[in-house]
C-alpha positions as CSV (number, residue, x, y, z in Angstrom):
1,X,3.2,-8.8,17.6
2,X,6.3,-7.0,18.3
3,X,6.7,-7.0,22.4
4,X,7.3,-3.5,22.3
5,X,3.9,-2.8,21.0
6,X,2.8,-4.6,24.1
7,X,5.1,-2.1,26.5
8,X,3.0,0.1,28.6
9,X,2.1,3.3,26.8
10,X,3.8,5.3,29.9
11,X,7.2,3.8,29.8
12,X,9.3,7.0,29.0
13,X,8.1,8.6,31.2
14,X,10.0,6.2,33.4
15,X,13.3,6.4,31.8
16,X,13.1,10.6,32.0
17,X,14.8,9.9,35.3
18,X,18.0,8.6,34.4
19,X,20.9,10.9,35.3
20,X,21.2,14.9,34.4
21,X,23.2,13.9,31.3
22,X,20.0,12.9,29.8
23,X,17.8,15.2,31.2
24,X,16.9,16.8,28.0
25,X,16.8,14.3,25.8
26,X,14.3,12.4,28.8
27,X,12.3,15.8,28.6
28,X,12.3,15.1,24.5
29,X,11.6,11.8,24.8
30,X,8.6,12.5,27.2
31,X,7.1,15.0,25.2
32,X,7.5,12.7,22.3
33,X,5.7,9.7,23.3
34,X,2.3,12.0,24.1
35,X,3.1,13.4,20.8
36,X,3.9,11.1,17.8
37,X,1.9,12.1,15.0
38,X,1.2,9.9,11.7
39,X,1.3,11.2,8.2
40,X,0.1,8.5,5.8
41,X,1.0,8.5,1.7
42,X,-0.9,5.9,-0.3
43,X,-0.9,6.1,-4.2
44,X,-2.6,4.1,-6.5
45,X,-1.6,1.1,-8.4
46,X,1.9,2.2,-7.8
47,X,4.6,-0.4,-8.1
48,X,8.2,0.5,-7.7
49,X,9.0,2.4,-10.5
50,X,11.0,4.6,-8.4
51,X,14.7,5.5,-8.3
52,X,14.9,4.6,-4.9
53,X,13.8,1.1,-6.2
54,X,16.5,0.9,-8.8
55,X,14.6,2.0,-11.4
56,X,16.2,4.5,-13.5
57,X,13.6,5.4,-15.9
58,X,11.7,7.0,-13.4
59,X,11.7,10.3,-12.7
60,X,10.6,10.4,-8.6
61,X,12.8,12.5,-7.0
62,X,10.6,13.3,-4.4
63,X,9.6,10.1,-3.1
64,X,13.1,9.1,-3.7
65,X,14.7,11.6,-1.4
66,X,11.9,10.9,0.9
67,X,12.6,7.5,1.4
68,X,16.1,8.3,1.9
69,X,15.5,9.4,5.5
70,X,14.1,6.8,6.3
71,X,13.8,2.3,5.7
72,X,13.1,1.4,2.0
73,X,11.0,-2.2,1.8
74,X,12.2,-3.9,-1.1
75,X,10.3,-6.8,-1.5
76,X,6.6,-6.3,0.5
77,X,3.2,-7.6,-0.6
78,X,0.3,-6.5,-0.7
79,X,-2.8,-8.6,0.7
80,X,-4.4,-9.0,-2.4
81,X,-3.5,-6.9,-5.9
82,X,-6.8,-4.9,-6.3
83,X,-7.2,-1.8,-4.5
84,X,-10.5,-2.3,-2.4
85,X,-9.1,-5.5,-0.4
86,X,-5.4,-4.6,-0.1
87,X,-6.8,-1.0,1.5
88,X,-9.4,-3.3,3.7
89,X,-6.2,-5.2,4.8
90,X,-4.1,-2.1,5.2
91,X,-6.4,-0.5,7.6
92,X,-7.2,-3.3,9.6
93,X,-3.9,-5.3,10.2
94,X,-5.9,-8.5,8.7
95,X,-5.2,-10.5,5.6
96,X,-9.0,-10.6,2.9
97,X,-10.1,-14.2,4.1
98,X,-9.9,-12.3,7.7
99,X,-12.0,-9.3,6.5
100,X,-13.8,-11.4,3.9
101,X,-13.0,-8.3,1.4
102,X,-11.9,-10.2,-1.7
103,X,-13.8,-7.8,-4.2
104,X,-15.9,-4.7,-4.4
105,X,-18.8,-6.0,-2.1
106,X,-19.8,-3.7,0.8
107,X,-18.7,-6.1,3.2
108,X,-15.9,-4.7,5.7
109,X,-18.4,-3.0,8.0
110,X,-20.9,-6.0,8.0
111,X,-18.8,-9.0,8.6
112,X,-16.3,-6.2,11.2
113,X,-18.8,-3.5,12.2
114,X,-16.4,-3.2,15.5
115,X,-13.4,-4.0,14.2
116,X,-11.0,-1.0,15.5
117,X,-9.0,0.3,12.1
118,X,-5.3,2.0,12.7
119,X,-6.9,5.2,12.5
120,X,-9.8,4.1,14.2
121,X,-7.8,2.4,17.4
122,X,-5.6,6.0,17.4
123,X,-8.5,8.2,17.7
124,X,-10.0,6.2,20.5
125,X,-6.9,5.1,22.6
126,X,-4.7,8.2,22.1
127,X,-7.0,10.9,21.2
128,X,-5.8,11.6,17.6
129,X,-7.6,13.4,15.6
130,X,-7.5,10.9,11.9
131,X,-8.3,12.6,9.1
132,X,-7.9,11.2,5.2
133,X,-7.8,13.1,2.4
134,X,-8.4,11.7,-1.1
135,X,-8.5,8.0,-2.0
136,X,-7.8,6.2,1.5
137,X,-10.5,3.3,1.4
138,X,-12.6,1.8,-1.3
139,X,-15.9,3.2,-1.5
140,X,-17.4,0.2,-2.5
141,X,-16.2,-1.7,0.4
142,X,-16.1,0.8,3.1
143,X,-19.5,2.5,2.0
144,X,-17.4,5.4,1.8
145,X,-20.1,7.3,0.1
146,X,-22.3,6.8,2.7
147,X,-25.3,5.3,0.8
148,X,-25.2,1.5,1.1
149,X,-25.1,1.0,4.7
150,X,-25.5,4.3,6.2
151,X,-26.2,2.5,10.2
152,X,-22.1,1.3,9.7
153,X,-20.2,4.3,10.3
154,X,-21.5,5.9,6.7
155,X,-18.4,6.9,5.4
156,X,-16.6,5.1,8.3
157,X,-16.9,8.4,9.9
158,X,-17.4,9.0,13.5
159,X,-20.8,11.3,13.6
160,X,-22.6,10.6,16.8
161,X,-20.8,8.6,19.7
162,X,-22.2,4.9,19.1
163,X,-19.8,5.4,16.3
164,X,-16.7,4.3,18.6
165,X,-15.6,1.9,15.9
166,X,-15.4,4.5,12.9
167,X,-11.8,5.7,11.6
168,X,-11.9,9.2,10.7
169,X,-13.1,12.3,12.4
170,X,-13.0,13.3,8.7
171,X,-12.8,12.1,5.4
172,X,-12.5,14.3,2.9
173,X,-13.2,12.0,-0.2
174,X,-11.9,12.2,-4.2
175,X,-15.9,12.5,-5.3
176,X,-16.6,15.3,-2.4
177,X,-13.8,17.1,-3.8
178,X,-15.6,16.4,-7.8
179,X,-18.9,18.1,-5.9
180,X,-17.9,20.6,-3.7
181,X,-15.5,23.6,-4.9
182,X,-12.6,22.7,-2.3
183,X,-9.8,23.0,-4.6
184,X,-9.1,27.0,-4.3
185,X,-12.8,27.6,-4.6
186,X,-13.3,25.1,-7.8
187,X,-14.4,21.4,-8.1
188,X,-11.9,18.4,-8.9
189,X,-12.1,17.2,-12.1
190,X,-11.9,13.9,-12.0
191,X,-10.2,12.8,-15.1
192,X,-8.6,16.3,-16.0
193,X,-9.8,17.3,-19.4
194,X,-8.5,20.4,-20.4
195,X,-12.1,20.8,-22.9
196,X,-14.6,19.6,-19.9
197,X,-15.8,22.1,-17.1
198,X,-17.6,19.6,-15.4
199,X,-16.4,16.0,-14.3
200,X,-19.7,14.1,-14.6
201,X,-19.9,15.0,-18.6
202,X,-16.5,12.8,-19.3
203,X,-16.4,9.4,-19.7
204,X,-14.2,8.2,-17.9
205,X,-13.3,5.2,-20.8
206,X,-13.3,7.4,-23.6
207,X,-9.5,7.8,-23.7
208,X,-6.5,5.9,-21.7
209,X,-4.0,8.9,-22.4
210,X,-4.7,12.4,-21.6
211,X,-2.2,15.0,-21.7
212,X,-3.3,18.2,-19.8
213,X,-2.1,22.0,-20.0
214,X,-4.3,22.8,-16.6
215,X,-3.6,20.6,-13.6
216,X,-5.5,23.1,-11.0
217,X,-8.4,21.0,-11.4
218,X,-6.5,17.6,-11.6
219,X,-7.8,14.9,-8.4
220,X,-4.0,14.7,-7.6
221,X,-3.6,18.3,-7.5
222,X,-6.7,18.8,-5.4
223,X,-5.7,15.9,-3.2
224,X,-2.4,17.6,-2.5
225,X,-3.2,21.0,-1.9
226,X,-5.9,19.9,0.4
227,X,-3.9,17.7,2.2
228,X,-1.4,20.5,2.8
229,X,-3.9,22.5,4.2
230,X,-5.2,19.9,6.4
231,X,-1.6,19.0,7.4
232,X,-1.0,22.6,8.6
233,X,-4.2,22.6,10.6
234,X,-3.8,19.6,12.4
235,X,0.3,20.7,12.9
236,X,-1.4,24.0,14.5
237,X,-2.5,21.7,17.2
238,X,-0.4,18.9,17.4
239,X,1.0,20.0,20.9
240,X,-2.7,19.7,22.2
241,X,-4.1,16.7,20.2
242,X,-1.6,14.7,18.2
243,X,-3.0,13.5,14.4
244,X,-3.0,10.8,12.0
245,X,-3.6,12.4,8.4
246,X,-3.9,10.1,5.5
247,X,-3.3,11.5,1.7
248,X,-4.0,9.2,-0.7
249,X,-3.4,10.0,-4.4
250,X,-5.3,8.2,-7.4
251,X,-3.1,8.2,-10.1
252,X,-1.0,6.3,-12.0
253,X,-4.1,4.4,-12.0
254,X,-5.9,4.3,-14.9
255,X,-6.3,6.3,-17.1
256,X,-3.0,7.9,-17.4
257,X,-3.2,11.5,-17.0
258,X,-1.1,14.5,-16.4
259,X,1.0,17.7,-17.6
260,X,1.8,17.4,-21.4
261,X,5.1,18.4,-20.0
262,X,5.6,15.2,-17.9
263,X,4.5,12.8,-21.0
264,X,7.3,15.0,-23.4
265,X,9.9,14.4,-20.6
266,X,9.6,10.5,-21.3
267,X,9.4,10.4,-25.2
268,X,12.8,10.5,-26.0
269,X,13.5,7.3,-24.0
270,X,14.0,4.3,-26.3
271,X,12.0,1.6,-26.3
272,X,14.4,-1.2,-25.3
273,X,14.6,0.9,-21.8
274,X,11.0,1.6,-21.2
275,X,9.6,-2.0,-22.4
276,X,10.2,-5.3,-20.1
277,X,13.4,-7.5,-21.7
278,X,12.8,-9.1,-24.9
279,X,12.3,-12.4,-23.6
280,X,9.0,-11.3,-21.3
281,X,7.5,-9.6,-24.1
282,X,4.8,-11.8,-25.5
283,X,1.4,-12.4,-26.8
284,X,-1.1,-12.9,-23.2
285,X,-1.8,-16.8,-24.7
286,X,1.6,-17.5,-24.7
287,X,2.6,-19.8,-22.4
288,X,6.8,-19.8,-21.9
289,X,6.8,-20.3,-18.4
290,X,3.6,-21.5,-17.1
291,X,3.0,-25.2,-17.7
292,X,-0.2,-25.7,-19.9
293,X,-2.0,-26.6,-17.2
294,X,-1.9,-24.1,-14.5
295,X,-1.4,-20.9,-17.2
296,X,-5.1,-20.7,-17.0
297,X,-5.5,-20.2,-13.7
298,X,-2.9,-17.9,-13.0
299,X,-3.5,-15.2,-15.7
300,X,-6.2,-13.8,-17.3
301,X,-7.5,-14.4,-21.0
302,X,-7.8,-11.0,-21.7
303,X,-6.2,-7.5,-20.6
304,X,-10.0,-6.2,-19.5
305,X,-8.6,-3.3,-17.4
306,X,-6.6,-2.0,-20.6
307,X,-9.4,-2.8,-23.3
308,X,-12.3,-0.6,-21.9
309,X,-10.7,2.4,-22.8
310,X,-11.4,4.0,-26.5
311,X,-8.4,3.5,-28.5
312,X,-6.2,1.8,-26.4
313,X,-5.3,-0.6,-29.5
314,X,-3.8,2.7,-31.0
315,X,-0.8,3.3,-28.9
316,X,2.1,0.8,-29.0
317,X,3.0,-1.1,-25.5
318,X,5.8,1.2,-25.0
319,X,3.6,4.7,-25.2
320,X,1.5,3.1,-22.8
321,X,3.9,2.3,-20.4
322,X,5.7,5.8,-20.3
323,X,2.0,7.4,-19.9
324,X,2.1,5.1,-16.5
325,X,5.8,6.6,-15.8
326,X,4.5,10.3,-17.2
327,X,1.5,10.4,-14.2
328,X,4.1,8.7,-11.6
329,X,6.0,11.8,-12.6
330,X,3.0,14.0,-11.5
331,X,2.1,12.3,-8.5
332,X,5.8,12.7,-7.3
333,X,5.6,16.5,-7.8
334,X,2.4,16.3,-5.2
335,X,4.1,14.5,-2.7
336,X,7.2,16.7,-3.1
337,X,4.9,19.7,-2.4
338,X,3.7,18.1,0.6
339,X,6.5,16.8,2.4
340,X,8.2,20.6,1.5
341,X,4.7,22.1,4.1
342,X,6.1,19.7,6.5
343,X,9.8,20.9,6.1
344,X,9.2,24.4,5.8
345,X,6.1,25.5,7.1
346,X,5.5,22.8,10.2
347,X,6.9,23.9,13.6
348,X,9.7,21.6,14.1
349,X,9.0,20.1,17.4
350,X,5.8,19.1,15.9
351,X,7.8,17.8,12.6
352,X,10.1,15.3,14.9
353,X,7.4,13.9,16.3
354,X,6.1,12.9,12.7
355,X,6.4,9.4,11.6
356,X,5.9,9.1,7.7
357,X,5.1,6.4,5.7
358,X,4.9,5.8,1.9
359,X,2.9,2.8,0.2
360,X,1.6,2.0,-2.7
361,X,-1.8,-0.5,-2.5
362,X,-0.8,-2.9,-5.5
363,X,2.0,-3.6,-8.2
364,X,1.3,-3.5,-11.8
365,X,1.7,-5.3,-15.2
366,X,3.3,-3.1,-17.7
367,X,3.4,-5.6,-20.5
368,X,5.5,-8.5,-19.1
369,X,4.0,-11.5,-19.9
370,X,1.4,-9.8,-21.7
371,X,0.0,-8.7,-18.9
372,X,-1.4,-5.1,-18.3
373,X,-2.7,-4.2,-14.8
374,X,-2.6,-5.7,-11.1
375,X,-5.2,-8.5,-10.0
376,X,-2.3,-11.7,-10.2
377,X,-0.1,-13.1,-7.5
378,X,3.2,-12.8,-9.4
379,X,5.6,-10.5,-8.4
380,X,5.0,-7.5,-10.6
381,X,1.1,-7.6,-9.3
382,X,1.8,-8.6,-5.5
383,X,4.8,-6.5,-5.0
384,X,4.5,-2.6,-3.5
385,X,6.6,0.0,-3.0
386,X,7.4,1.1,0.7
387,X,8.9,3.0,3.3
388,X,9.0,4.4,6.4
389,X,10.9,7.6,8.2
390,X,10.1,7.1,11.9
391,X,9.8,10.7,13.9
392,X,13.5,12.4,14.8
393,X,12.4,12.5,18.1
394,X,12.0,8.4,18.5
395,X,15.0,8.1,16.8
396,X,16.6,10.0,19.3
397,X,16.1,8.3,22.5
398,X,18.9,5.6,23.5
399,X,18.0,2.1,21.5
400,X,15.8,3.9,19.4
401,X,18.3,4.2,16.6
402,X,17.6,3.5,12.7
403,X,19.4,2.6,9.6
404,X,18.4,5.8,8.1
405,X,18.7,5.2,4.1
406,X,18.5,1.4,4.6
407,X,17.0,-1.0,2.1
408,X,15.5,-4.8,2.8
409,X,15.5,-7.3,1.1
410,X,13.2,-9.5,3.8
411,X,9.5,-10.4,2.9
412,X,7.5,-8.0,4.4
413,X,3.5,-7.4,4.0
414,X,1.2,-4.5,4.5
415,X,-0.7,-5.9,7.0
416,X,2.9,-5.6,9.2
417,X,2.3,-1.0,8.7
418,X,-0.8,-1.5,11.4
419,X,1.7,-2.7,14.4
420,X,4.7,-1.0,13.3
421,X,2.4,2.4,13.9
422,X,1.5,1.4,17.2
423,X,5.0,-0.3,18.1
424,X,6.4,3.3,17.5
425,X,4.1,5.2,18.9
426,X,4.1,3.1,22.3
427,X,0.7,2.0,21.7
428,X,-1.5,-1.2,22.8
429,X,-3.0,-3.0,20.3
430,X,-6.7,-3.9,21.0
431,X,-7.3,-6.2,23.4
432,X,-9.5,-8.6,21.3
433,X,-8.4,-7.9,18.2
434,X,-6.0,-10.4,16.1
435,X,-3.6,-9.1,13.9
436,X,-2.0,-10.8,10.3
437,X,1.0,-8.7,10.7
438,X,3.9,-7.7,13.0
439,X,6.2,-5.0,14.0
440,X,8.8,-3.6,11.4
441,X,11.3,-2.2,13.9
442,X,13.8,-5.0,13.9
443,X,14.2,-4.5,10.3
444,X,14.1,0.0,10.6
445,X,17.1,-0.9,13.4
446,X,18.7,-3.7,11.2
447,X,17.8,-4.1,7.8
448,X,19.4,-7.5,7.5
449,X,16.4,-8.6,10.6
450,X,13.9,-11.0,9.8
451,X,10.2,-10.8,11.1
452,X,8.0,-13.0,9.5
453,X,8.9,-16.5,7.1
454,X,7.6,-15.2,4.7
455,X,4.4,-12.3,3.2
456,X,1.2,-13.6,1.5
457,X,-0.9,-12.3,-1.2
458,X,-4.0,-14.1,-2.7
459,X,-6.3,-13.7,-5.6
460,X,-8.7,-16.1,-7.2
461,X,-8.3,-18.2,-10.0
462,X,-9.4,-17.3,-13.5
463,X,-9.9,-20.7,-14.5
464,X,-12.4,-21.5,-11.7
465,X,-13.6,-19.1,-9.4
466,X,-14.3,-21.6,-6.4
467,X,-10.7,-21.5,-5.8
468,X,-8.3,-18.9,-4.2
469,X,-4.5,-18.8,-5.3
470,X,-2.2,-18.3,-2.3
471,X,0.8,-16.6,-3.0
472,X,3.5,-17.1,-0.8
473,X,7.2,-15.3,-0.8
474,X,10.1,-16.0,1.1
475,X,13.4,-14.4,0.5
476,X,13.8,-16.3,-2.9
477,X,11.3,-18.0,-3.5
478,X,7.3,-17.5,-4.8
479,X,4.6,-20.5,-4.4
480,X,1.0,-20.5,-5.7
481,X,-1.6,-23.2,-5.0
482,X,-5.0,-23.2,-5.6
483,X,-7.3,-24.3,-2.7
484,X,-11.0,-24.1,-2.2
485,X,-12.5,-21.0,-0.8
486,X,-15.8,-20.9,1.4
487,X,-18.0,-17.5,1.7
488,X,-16.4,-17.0,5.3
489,X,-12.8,-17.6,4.3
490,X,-11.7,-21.1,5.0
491,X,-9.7,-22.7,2.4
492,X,-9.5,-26.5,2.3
493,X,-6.1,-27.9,1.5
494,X,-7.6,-31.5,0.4
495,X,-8.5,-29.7,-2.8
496,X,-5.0,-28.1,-3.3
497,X,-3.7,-28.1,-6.9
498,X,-2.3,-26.1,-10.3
499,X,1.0,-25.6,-7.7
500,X,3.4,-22.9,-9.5
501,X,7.3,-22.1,-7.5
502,X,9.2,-19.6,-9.3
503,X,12.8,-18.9,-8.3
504,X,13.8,-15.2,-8.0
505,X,17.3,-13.5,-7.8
506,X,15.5,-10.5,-6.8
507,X,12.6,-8.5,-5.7
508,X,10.8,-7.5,-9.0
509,X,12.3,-10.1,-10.5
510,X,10.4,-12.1,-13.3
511,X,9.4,-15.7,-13.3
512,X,11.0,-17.7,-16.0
513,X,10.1,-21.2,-15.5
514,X,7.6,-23.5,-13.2
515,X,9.9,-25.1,-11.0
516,X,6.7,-27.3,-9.5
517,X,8.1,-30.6,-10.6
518,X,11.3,-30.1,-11.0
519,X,13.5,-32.7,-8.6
520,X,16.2,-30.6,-8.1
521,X,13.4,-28.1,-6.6
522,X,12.1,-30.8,-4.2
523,X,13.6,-29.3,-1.0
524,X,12.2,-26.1,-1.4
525,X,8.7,-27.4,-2.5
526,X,8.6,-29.7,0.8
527,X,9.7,-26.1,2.5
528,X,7.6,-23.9,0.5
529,X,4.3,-25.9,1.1
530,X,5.3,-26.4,4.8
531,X,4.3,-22.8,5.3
532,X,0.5,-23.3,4.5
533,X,-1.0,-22.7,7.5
534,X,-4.2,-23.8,9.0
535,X,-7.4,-23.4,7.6
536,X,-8.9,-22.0,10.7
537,X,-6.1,-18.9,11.1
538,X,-7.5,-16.4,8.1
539,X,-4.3,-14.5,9.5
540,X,-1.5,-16.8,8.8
541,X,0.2,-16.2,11.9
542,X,2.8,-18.9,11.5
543,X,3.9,-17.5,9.7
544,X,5.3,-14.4,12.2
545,X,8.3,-14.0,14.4
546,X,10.1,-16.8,12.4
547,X,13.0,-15.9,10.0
548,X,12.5,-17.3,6.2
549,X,14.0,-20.9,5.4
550,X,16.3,-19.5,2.6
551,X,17.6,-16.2,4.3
């Protein structure tokens, strides 16, 4: 951790007594610290196709122009590329060997029933009121639909006060929204058919493409205008009790949906722009840059994700790919509307003492290598889009200042959002809590910083499910190696093997060749697998506080 996170909570409060030259901005920075509030943007299997990413077939202006106020992370991982364990990881600070959240099992609440979450350590310490609105945690690790484990916080809701180890005051979730009319008196639909009045009569595989006429009853719509309304409740009161509001939207994942008018917009582009370069299109069994005998383990044999859907063998690659860029589109124009109701219609002492942050829980395979989908630990899969616009009033106080429009380069993970919340907002961590992650301050105040050697992401092997793959990035550089996993989350490095080290020139970058057993590579290997850590620290903290061996 950061050792400003560690700072007692009250010490503005000390510096409001510097000279009369600073008396207002001590006043400010008073108010301020008994004030921050946290608005939270999570979208689904989002990677950075984003023009603030460098991607200029995307059409994102409002995330883009929201990460320019604030630090753009260019090259962070998430925990592990499947939506259920990299939210479990978000939430809690803690790798998935910490949580033991490595799939869909309800298991956060039983191996962690008093584990404190970030919106769950706010409510209690500072009295925020944390409220999440649309697709925040995985139901079927969080019991989020309250039926599986009902005595662990039901939908991690606080509702009586044994519940001191809950996260939200409330949770207003994607399939409340499907049953209750919320969405200017109407239910969601949840996958948007223009033809279907009802959610539960479409099945949700019989198409991968749908292009819409009505989005008023579209999840991201609903998820957006609810969110604004929540925003501007909670803002009402923010002098009183300050908040931490989560939005999460559910799109681009799967299936693509959205305006017809979105999926036009991207028709026109040509192929050779939309697709990945010529030489990382293939057939999935091809094997250019994995050596024969690791290629199994690293990548599925089949696109399962893709091939569930009616007729997805009826679209060429590249109509698939600008469906994923069409409901990106969509989603933007959400976010947009929801960062305008903090602009326009937020009081602004209560808007700069806002914090914002933008993630997105995985990457994604559009075609490269094959590949369609998250769920590998290559750098299209474990690589997420992020950023963060700390509150004007923070950034006003002397030391406090920000690169504002920054990017970095440095290896970040999500598990480092947890303690950069509570480094900003002057917060303790809990007391007997350990954290995977650390503060990303250093890098808001100097995007050429260094926090941590380097970010890990993990996902099991396809070839034999006994082993976990540990992905590990430094600045330039990506090793895999297969290890033994037991049921509590202790790898054994005896049984290390199927090693992979991909060189990259940059983040998103793709890998070319195995450099494993390559001599000239025999440095970096020796450094690379000096950063395995030991078994008994499921958080890898090693690997924190020291900068990367090739920055």
């Amino acid at each position: 951790m950061a050792t400003r996170a560690n700072a007692p909570r009250r010490r503005w409060a000390v510096r409001a007594t510097a000279a009369l030259a600073a008396v207002a901005l001590a006043e400010l920075a008073t108010c301020a610290q008994a004030t921050y509030n946290v608005l939270f943007i999570l979208v689904d299997d989002l990677k950075p196709t984003l023009g603030a990413f460098g991607d200029e077939e995307a059409k994102t202006p409002y995330m883009d122009d929201l990460l320019s106020r604030g630090t753009v992370f260019q090259s962070m991982s998430c925990s592990m590329a499947i939506c259920g364990p990299s939210r479990a990881s978000l939430i809690s600070g803690r790798h998935a060997d910490a949580t033991q959240t490595w799939a869909f099992q309800p298991t956060f609440r039983k191996v962690s029933p008093e584990l404190m979450t970030l919106p769950g350590h706010l409510r209690q310490e500072t009295n925020h009121r944390a409220v999440g609105v649309g697709k925040i945690l995985d139901n079927r690790n969080f019991n989020t639909d309250g039926e599986l484990a009902p005595d662990l916080c039901g939908q991690d809701t606080w509702e009586n006060a044994d519940n001191v180890h809950c996260s939200w005051d409330e949770y207003i979730t994607p399939k409340q929204m499907r049953q209750e009319p919320l969405c200017n008196g109407k239910t969601a639909l949840r996958w948007a058919a223009d033809d279907y009045e009802d959610w539960d009569q479409y099945d949700q595989f019989e198409a991968i493409i749908l292009e819409i006429d009505n989005v008023t009853r579209h999840e991201d719509y609903c998820i957006g205008l609810i969110g604004r309304e929540k925003l501007v409740e909670l803002a009402a009161n923010a002098t009183e009790q300050p908040f931490f509001l989560a939005v999460g939207f559910v799109k681009p994942h799967l299936p693509w949906t959205g305006p017809r008018a979105d999926f036009e917009s991207f028709r026109t582009d040509p192929d050779s722009t939309i697709l990945p370069p010529p030489e990382i299109q293939m057939d999935l069994d091809d094997n250019i840059f994995w050596t024969e005998q690791s290629s199994s383990w690293t990548k599925p044999s089949s696109n399962a994700e893709l091939e569930k859907y009616e007729g997805w063998d009826t679209y060429d690659a590249s109509d698939l790919v600008r469906a994923y860029y069409a409901s990106t589109a969509f989603v933007d124009r959400q976010i947009g509307a929801l960062i305008s109701t903090l602009d326009n219609e937020i009081d602004e002492t209560v808007r700069n003492n806002t914090m914002i942050i933008l993630w997105g829980d995985n990457g994604y395979h559009l075609g490269d290598f094959g590949l369609w989908g998250k769920k590998t630990n290559l750098e299209n899969s474990a690589r997420v889009p992020c950023g963060i616009v700390a509150p004007p009033a923070w950034t006003a106080i002397s030391g406090n200042e920000v690169q504002v429009g920054a990017h970095s380069d440095s290896p970040t993970d999500s598990v480092d959002l947890y303690p950069t919340v509570l480094d900003i907002l002057g917060v303790d961590p809990p007391s007997d809590q350990t954290f995977s992650g650390t503060s990303l301050v250093p890098i808001m105040k100097n995007s050429s910083a260094q926090v941590r050697a380097a970010a890990l992401s993990e996902y099991v092997s396809y070839e034999n499910s006994n082993f976990m793959g540990y992905s590990i990035r430094t600045q330039s550089y990506r090793l895999i190696v297969y290890m033994k996993l037991s049921n509590k989350g202790v790898f054994d490095y005896s049984t290390a093997k199927k090693m992979e080290l991909y060189h990259y020139g940059e983040p998103g970058a793709f890998e070319t060749i195995n450099r494993i057993d390559d001599d000239n590579y025999a440095d970096v290997k020796a450094e690379m697998l000096a950063l395995i850590g030991d078994p008994s620290d499921p958080d890898w903290t090693h690997l924190l506080g020291v900068a990367p061996f090739d920055a």
